[in-house]
N, C-alpha and C positions, 0 to 999 in steps of 0.2 A: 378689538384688534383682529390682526388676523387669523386666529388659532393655531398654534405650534403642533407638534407632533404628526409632522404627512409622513411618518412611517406605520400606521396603522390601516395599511390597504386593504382594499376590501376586496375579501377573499385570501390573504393573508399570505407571507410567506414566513410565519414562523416568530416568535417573541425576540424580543430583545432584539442584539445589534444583525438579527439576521433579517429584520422586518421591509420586507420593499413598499415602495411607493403607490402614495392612493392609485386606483382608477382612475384613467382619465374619463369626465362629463360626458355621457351620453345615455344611450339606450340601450340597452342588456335585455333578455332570458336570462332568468336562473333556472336553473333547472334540478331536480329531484332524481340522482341516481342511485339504481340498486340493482347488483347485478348487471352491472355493463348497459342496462335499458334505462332510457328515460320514463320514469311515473307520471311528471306530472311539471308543467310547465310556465314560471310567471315572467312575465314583463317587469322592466326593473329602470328605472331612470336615474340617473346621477348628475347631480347639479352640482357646481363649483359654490363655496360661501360664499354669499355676496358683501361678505365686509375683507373678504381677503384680497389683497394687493396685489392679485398674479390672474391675467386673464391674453386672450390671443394670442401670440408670438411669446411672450414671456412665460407663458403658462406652458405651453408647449415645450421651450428650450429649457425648463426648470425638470420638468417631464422626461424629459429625453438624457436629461446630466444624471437625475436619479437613479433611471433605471439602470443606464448605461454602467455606477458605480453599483448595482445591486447586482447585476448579471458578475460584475467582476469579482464583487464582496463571494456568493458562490462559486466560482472558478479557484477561487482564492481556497476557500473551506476544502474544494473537492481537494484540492494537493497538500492541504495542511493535517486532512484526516490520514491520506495516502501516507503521509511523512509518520506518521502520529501510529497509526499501525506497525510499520517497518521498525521503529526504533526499538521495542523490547527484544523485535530477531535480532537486529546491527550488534545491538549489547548483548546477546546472547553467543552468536560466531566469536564476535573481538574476544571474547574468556576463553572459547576455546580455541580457536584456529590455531594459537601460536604454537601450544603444545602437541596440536595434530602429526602426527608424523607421517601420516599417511597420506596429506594433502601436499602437492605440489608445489615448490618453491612459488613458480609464475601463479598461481591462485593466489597463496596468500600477498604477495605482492602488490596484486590485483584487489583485494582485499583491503590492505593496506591505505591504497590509493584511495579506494572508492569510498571508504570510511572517512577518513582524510577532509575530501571532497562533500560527504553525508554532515558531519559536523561542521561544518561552515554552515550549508545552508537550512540546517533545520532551527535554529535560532532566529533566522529569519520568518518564519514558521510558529516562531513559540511552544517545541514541538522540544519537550514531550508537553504535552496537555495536562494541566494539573488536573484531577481528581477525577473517579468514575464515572465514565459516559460523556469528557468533557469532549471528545471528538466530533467536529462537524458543527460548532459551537463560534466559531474563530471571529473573534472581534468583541467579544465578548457584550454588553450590553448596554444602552445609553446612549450617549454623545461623546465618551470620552475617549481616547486613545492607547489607556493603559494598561497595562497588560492584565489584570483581571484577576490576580491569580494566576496566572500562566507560571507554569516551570521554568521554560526555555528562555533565556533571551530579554534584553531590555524591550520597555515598551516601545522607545521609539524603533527598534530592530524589528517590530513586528507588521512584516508587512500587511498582514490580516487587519490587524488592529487598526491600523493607518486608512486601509481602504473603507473600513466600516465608522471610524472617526469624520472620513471625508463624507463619506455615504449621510450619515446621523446629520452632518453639517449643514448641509444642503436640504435636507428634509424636514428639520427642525424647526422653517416658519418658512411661511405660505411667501416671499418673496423672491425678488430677481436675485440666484448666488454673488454677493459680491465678489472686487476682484481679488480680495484674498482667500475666500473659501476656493474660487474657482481656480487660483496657484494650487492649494494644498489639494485639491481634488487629482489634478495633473502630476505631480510629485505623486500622490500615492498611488497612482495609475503604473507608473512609469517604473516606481521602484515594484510592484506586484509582477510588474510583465515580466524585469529582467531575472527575479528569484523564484518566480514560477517556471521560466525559461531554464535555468539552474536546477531546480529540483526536480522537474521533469526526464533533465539528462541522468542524475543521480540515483530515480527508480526505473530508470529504461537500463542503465550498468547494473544495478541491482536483481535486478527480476535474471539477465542474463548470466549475474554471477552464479546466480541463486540456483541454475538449471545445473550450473557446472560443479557446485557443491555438493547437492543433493545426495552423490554418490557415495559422500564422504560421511555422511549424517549428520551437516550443516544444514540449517535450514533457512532459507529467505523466502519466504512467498509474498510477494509484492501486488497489493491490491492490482 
């Protein structure tokens, strides 16, 4: 057959559902760093298996759909750690703001809102992140879609999980994605762009709330 698992690329980005796509066939240097200097330098060739189903044009567009969901699978992590950070301060302010008397009606309003706005979208997220160190993690590992352990949010709410489900789908045997892997790739493309579009606005209010607080000895520091 043609051997499953094209998320163990060489050279690696990482275990589990963070793993991107082989190499594509050709000719490489590896090379030996230390200290910012190259040591020592070898020639490296990469051939495609020849019992696998995917060669020219297919092999390339299979290539190109991978990466394409691996670059996003990180995009996706970089805003779901950002989220994953911010949420011990958000629950930290919401306890106290309300009883502050010395913070400004229009703040905590503001507040109010942008919390408001914060809990909607960090579900989508799966955020908070279950257990220590789960941050940067997002999608958790496999081929599967669910939420992993995740705190926040149903699995299918999770957009991380969704992009790295499509991601595993595609990568999981050496063939052309059919046309329903290649639907669910596009759906969890589309839902990542608009909740990462979302959460983006949510730590861009934040970080500016966070400046406006500070005075008060609220604290947001927003990666």
């Amino acid at each position: 057959g043609g051997g499953g698992g094209g998320g163990g690329g060489f050279g690696g980005f990482g275990g589990g559902g963070t793993a991107g796509p082989h190499v594509v066939p050709g000719n490489y240097a590896v090379a030996l760093i230390a200290g910012g200097q190259a040591l020592d330098t070898k020639p490296m060739r990469i051939i495609m298996d020849p019992e696998a189903r995917l060669a020219g044009a297919e092999r390339t567009r299979w290539n190109a759909i991978a990466t394409e969901l691996h670059d996003a699978h990180r995009r996706g992590i970089g805003v779901q750690t950002a989220l994953n950070a911010l949420h011990p301060q958000m629950a930290d302010v919401a306890g106290k703001i309300g009883a502050a008397a010395n913070v400004p009606a229009n703040l905590k309003s503001q507040f109010e809102t942008l919390n408001r706005d914060y809990e909607a979208v960090r579900v989508k997220f799966g955020v908070p992140l279950a257990g220590p160190g789960a941050g940067g993690r997002g999608g958790g590992g496999g081929g599967g879609g669910g939420g992993g352990g995740r705190a926040g949010g149903a699995p299918d709410q999770n957009v991380v999980n969704r992009i790295a489900a499509a991601k595993n789908g595609v990568m999981a045997i050496w063939e052309p994605p059919s046309d329903a892997v290649t639907r669910q790739a596009a759906t969890a493309r589309t839902m990542l762009t608009t909740a990462m579009s979302e959460a983006n606005g949510v730590l861009a209010r934040a970080r500016t709330l966070g400046a406006a607080l500070r005075q008060y000895n609220l604290t947001l520091n927003v990666p």
